[in-house]
N, C-alpha and C positions, 0 to 999 in steps of 0.2 A: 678171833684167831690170833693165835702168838706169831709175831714180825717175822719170825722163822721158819713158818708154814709155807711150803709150798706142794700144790697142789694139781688136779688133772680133771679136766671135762669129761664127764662120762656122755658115751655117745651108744648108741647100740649095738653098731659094729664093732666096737672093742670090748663088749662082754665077758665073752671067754678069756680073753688077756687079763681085764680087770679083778674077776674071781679070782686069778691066781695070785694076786699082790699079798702080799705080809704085813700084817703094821710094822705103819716104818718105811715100809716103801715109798709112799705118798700121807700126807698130813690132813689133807681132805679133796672130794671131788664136786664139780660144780654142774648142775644139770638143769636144763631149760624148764620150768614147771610146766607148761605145756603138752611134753613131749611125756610125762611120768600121771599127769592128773585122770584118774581113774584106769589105768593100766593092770589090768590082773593078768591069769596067766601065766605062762613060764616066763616072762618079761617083767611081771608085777613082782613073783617071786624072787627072783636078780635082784630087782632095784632094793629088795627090802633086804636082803641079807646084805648087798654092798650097805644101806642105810645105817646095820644094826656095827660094821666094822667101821663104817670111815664117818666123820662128820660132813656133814651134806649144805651147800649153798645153795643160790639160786640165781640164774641169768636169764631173763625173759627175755621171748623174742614177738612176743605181740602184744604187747600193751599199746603200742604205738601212741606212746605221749604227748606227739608234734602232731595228730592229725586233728584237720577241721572238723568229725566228725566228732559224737558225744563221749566219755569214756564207756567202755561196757563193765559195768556195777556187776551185770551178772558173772563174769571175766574174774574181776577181781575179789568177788566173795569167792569164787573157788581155790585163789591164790590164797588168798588169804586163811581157807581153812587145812587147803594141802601143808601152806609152812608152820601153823598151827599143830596138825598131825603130826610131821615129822619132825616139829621142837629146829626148824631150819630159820635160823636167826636173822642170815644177811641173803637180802632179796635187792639185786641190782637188771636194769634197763637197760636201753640204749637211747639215745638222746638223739630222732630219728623218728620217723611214722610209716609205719605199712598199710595202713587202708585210709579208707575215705566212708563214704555214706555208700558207697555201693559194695562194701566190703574187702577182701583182703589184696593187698597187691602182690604177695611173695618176695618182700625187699625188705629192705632198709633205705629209703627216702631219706636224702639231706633235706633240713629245715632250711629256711632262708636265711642268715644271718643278719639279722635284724634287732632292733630293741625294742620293739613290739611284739616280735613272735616269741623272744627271750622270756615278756613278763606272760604271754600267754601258756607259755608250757611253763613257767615255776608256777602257775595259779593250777595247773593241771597238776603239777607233782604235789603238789600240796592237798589235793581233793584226792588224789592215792592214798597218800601216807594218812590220811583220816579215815580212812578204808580197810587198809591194812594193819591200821593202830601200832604202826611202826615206821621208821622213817627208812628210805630208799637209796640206792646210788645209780647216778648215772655214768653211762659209758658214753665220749665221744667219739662218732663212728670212722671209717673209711669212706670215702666219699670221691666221686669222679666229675660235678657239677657241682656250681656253686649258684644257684639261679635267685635271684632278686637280692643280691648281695647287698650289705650296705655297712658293713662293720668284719672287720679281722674275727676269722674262727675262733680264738681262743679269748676274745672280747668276748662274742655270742657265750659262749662256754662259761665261763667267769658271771658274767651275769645271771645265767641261769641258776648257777650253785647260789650264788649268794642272795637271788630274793626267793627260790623257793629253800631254802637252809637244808639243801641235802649231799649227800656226800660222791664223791668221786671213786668210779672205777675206771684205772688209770690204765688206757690199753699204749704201749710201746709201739707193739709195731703200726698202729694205726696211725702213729705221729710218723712213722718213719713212709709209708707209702705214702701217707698226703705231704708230706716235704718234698718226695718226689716228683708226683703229680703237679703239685702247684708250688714246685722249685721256692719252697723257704726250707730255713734255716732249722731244723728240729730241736737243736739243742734253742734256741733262742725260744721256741714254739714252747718249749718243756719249763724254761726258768718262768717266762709269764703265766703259764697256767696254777691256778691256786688248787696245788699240790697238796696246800694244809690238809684237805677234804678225802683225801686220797683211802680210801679203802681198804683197797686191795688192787691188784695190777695183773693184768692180762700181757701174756707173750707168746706171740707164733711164728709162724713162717708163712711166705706170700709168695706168687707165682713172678717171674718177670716177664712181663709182655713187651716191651721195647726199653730201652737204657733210659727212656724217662719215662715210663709207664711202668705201675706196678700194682696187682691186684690181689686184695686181701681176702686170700685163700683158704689159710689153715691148713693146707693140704701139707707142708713138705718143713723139711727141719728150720730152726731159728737161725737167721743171718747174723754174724759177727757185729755189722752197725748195729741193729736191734739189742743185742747183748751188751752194746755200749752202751745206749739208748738206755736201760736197764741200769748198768751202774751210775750215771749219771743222775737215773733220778731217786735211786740208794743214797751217793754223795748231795743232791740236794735236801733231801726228806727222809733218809736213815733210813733201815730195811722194812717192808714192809712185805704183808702174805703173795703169795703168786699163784696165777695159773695158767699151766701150758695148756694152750688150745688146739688139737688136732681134729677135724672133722671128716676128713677122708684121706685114704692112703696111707691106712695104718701100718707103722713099721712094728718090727719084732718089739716086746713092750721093755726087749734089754737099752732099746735106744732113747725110746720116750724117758726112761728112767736115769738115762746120763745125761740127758737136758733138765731133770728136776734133779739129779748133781750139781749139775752148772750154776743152777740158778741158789742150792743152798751155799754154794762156794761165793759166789756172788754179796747173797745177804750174809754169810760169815765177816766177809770180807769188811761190808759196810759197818756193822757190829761193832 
């Protein structure tokens, strides 16, 4: 993708909005392969015609790379022939586990931040991307516990990328709610992370649940910090593709479309 891409999660509830877009409106849309693998239908029909207009990425949400349990081989040969199918190039994580040996938990699970569990999930992304016969990004999630701590998040983070050698999808407001939550410094949080790896970049809106509690929603428009957050990591790493993440509480698609304004005024800017 060209540094000037910015882009939108296709979700299913904004269907009808999404058909109506022009090229031009948006640069490409990012969809969970999960939620589309074997989908016919009037839903299968959608996703193909949006496929044939927009270039199409990939955000998983159940690989679950951090879990004790085994990978499922049979999981990732589907992935692998769905992004295959659809010629869909960049296929990103999240650095985070949802099941176990007794099956799915419906989350996203913080890993411990450890340098044990660090080399055990790059030995897992590495057993992916010989799977996929492509190499992966991961996302650092939003998180509300930090349980068997034993190293700074973005040590855990760093470490990961650099023994399993895979790339970074850089989510904004996820550094800005866990700054909240566990009261550091975001921008400091933003200069240590190795940025070089950087992908592509995710940005949304979060709910506030008390003046230091904040919950990473997607539901509602991007906060001002976050847009900062955003240029900041333009001025460290120059522009790079984006995508705005809305999962529910879809507004009229004229508003979604002046926040991927923002964001190309943004990367102009950095340019």
């Amino acid at each position: 993708m060209k540094s000037d891409s910015a882009g939108l999660g296709l979700r299913r509830g904004m269907l009808p909005q999404l058909l109506t877009l022009e090229p031009g409106d948006v640069d490409f849309m990012e969809i969970a392969p999960e939620n589309w693998i074997g989908v016919g239908g009037r839903f299968g029909r959608q996703f193909a015609e949006l496929a044939e207009r927009f270039p199409m990425i990939c955000h998983g949400l159940s690989l679950s790379i951090g879990s004790p349990a085994p990978l499922d081989l049979d999981f990732l040969k589907s992935v692998k022939h769905f992004l295959d199918v659809h010629q869909i190039e960049i296929y990103s994580e999240h650095l985070s586990y949802c099941s176990d040996d007794k099956g799915h938990l419906y989350d996203l699970m913080p890993m411990p931040f450890t340098s044990e569990a660090a080399t055990y999930v790059a030995g897992r992304v590495k057993q992916v991307q010989d799977v996929l016969e492509r190499p992966i990004a991961l996302e650092h999630v939003s998180y509300y516990a930090a349980p068997g701590q034993e190293m700074d998040e973005v040590a855990f983070i760093n470490q990961v990328l650099h023994e399993a050698d895979c790339g970074l999808l850089l989510d904004v407001n996820n550094i800005f709610v866990n700054s909240v939550n566990f009261r550091y410094d975001p921008y400091e949080f933003l200069d240590a992370l190795d940025t070089s790896r950087t992908w592509y970049v995710h940005i949304a809106g979060h709910y506030v649940e008390a003046e230091d509690l904040r919950v990473d929603t997607h539901g509602s428009a991007v906060v001002d910090p976050v847009w900062q957050l955003l240029k900041a990591a333009f001025d460290k790493i120059g522009p790079k593709p984006v995508l705005l993440e809305r999962d529910f509480n879809f507004p009229p698609m004229s508003e979604l479309l002046a926040e991927i304004g923002q964001i190309r005024a943004l990367q102009r800017a950095a340019a």
